[in-house]
BATOR-602636 format. One record per residue (C-alpha): residue in three letters; x, y, z; residue number from 1. Coordinates in steps of 0.05 Angstrom, whole numbers. Layout:
<nodes>
   code        u        v        w   pos
    ALA        X        Y        Z   NUM
...
</nodes>
This chain:
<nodes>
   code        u        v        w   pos
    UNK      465      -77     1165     1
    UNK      527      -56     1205     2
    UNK      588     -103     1211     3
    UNK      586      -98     1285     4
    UNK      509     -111     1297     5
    UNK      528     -184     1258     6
    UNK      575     -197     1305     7
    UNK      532     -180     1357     8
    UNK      470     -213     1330     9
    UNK      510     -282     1314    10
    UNK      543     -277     1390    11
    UNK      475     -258     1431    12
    UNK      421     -280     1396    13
    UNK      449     -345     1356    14
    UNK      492     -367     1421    15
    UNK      553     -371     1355    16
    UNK      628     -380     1397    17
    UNK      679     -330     1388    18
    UNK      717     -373     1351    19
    UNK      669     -394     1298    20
    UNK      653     -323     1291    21
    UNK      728     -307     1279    22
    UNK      729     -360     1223    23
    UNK      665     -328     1180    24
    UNK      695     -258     1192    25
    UNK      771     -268     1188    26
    UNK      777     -223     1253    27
    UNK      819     -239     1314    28
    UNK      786     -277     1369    29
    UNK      813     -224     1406    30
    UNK      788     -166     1372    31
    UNK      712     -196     1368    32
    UNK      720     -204     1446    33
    UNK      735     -125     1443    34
    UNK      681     -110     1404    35
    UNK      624     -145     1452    36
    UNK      657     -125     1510    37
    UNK      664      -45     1494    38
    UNK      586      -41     1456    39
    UNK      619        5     1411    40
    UNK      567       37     1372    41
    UNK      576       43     1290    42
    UNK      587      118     1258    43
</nodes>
């Protein structure tokens, strides 16, 4: 499973803040925002 669809899954579906997300992944608060805001699609 892609690294983005986590992030999306644990934001969307399991209602997870941005910041807890930021502490499981090491990521930026910043750059998770970017990543559910844009929908960027995996290669």
């Amino acid at each position: 499973m892609g690294f983005l669809s986590v992030i999306r899954r644990w934001a969307l579906r399991d209602k997870m803040p941005i910041r807890e997300i930021s502490r499981r992944t090491g990521l930026s608060r910043n750059t998770i925002r970017k990543y559910l805001r844009e929908g960027v699609v995996e290669p």
